[in-house]
N, C-alpha and C positions, 0 to 999 in steps of 0.2 A: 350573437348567434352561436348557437354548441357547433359544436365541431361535429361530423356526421362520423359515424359508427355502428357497423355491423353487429346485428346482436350476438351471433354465431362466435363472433369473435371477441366477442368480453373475456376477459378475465374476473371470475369471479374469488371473493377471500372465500377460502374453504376451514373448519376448523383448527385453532391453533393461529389461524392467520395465514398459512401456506395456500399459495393462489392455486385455482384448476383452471384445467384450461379448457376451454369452449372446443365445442363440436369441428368451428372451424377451425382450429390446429391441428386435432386430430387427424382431421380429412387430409390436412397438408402432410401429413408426415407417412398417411396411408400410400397416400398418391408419389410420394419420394421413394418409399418402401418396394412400392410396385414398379418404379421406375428403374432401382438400383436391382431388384430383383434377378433379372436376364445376364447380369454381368457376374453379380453373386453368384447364379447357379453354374454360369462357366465355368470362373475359378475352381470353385471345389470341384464338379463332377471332370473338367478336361487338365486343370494343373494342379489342383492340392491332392485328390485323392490318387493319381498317377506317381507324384511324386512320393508321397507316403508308403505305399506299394514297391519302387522300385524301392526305396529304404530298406524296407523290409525283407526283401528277393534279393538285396545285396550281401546279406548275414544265410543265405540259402544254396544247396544245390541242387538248379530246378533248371528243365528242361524245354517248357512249354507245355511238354505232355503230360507226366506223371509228378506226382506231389511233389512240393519243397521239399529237401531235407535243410533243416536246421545247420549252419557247418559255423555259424559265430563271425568271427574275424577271419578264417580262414581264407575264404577270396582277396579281403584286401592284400594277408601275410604275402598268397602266394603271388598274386599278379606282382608283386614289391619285389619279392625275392628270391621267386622261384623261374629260374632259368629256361631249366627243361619244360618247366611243364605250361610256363607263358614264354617263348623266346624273341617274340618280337614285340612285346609292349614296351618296352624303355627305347624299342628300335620308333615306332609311332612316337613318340613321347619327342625323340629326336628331331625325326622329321615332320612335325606339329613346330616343334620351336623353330626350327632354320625357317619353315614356310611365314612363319610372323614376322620372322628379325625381317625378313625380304619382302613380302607381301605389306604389311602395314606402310614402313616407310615410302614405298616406291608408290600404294594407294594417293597416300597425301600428297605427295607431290604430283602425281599427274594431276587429281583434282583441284590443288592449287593452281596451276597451270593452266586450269581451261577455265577454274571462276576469272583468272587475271584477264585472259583472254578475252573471256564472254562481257566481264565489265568494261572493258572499252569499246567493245562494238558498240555502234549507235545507229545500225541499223540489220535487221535481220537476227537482232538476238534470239527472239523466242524460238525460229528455226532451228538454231545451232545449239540452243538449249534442250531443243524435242531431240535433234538426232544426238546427242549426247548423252541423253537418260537412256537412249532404248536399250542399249544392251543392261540394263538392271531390269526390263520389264521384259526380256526374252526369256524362253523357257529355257532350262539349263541342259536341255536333252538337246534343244536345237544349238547352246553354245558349245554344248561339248561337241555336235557330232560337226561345226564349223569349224572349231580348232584343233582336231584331228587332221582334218583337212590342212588346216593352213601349215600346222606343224608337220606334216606327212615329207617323211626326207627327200621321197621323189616326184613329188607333183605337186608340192604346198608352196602356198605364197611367197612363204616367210624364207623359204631357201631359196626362190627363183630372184626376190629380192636382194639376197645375199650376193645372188651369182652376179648381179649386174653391176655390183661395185667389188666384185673382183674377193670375198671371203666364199671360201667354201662352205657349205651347207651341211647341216647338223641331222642328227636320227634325237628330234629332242626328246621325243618320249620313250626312247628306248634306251638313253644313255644315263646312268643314274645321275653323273653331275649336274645333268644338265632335267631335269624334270620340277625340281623345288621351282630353278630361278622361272621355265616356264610357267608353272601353275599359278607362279607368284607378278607373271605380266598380266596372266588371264584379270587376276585379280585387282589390277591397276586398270585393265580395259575398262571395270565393271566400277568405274568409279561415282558413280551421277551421282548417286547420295549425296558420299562429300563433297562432290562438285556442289549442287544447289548450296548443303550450309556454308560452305565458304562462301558461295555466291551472296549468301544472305550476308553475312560476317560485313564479306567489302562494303554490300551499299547501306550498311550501318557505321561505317566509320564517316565521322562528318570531313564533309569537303575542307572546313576551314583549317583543318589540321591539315590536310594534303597543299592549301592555297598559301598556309604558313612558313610548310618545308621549302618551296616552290622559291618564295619569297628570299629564303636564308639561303637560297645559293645550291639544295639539294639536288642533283643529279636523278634521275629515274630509281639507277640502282642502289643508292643512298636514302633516296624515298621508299621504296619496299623494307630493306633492313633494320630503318630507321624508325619508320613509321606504320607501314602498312604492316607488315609481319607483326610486331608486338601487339597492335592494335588488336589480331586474329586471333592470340594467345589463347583467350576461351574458346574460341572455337577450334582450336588445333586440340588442344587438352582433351574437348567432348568426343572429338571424333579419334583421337589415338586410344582412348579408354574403351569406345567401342569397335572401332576398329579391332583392335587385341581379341576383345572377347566374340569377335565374330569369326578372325583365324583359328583361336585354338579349335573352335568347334566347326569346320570347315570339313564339308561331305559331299555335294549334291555334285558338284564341279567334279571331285576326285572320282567320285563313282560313278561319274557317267563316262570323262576320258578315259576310264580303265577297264569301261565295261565292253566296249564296240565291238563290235564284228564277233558277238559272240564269246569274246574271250572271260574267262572266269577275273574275277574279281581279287587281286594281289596284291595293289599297291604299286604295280608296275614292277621298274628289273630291280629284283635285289631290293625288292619293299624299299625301292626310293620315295614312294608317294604314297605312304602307308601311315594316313595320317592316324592322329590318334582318337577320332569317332568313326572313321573307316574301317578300324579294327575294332572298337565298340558294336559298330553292325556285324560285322565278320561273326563274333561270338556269339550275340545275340540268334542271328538268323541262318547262320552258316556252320557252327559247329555245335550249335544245343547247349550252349551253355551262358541261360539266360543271366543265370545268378552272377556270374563274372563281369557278364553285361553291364549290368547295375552296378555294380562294383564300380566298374570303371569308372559312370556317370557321374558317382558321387567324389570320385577321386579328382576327376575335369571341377567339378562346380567347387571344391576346396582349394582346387590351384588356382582355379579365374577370381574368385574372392579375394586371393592372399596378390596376386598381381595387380588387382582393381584397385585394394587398399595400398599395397607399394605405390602405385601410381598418383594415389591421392595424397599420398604423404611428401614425397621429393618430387613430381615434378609439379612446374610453377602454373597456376592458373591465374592468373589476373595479368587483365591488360597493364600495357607498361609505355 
């Protein structure tokens, strides 16, 4: 008995010997085409063709209003080296890095804290999982304008807390020392992401290796050091690489707590909190000077490159 086959879909030898291919290929590739279509036309028209543009307006000085002027390297020169006439980009630049060195680390670790947590319970997880994500699916207007509140020197939470075990209470958003390490708790509150992949990580490590340490006499905290942590290794790796490149470019947070009550947009006292895409907006929409703007953009996405690749090079990714 043949084998049954579509005629649509022969292969026929075309001259030379080179096969063609039937009407039904075609249509399949028509019907892929159509499908990849809506994603294609994204890219270009909302990320390649934007991206190209600000390339472009980064070698310009252009206002929004009236035409580019052509000015070469000159933005990159001056944002680099010129003092007077940029004086707070290397000050952003600063407080962009303290916000990461403090923000990243302290992320991970809460969210490894609450997958350890979540993976033990055996009952009421999925709860504890829902109120744990919510603050990544609040809006940022409604976090800022609640940690205002809680930071608030004389009515906030987090000082009335203070009072009751006896430390005095802080003015944290007005104090420069102390503004990075707040923005940088906010940022650990808002940890659900890394909580879920860690959560995934743990219940991909098999039991037998936990029931083997168990076995050899391992302790709890011999077990995590031993075992569970190295095992996590990839997933700490994935989540510090994006972690990183989600601090340098850290905005919606800073510019809603700095924005309240009206107040103008600065970074807070003494551009403590003057990250370095807060001052990428500032130029863009605040001083007319879109071309610098750009500038900046492409100066962030050459440093996050060169830190994504450090990061690939020395630190370790493989379970252990």
């Amino acid at each position: 008995m043949a084998a049954p086959a579509l005629a649509d879909e022969r292969v026929a030898a075309g001259p030379g010997g080179r096969a063609r291919r039937g009407p039904g290929r075609r249509r399949d590739h028509l019907v892929g085409a159509l499908l990849v279509a809506p994603a294609l036309v994204y890219f270009l028209v909302f990320l390649l063709y934007p991206a190209l543009s600000a390339l472009y307006y980064s070698f310009t000085d252009w206002n929004l209003r009236s035409d580019a002027n052509w000015v070469g390297l000159a933005n990159y020169a001056d944002l680099l080296f010129d003092d007077v006439k940029y004086p707070h980009f290397w000050t952003s630049v600063r407080v962009t890095l303290q916000y990461t060195l403090i923000a990243v680390p302290l992320t991970l670790v809460a969210a490894l804290a609450q997958a350890l947590l979540l993976n033990a319970i055996r009952r009421g997880a999925n709860l504890f999982r829902l109120l744990l994500f919510l603050p990544v699916v609040t809006a940022e207007a409604a976090v800022g304008a609640i940690w205002r509140w809680l930071y608030d020197p004389q009515y906030g939470l987090i000082n009335t807390l203070l009072g009751l075990v006896g430390i005095p209470g802080q003015n944290w958003l007005n104090t420069p020392e102390l503004v990075i390490p707040a923005l940088a708790f906010i940022a650990a509150w808002q940890c659900g992401i890394s909580m879920i992949i860690y959560l995934a990580g743990l219940k991909g490590i098999p039991g037998t290796i936990q029931e083997a340490a168990v076995i050899d006499g391992a302790g709890p905290w011999q077990r995590f050091w031993r075992v569970t942590f190295p095992m996590l290794r990839p997933t700490t790796f994935y989540l510090l690489v994006t972690g990183v490149i989600a601090a340098l470019q850290v905005f919606g947070l800073v510019y809603v707590i700095f924005s309240g009550n009206g107040r103008s947009v600065t970074g807070g006292p003494e551009q403590s909190g003057l990250t370095y895409v807060l001052h990428l907006y500032l130029f863009a929409f605040r001083y007319d000077a879109m071309g610098a703007a750009c500038a900046m953009s492409f100066i962030l996405l050459v440093f996050i490159v060169i830190v994504t690749a450090l990061q690939f090079r020395f630190v370790r990714q493989e379970a252990s």
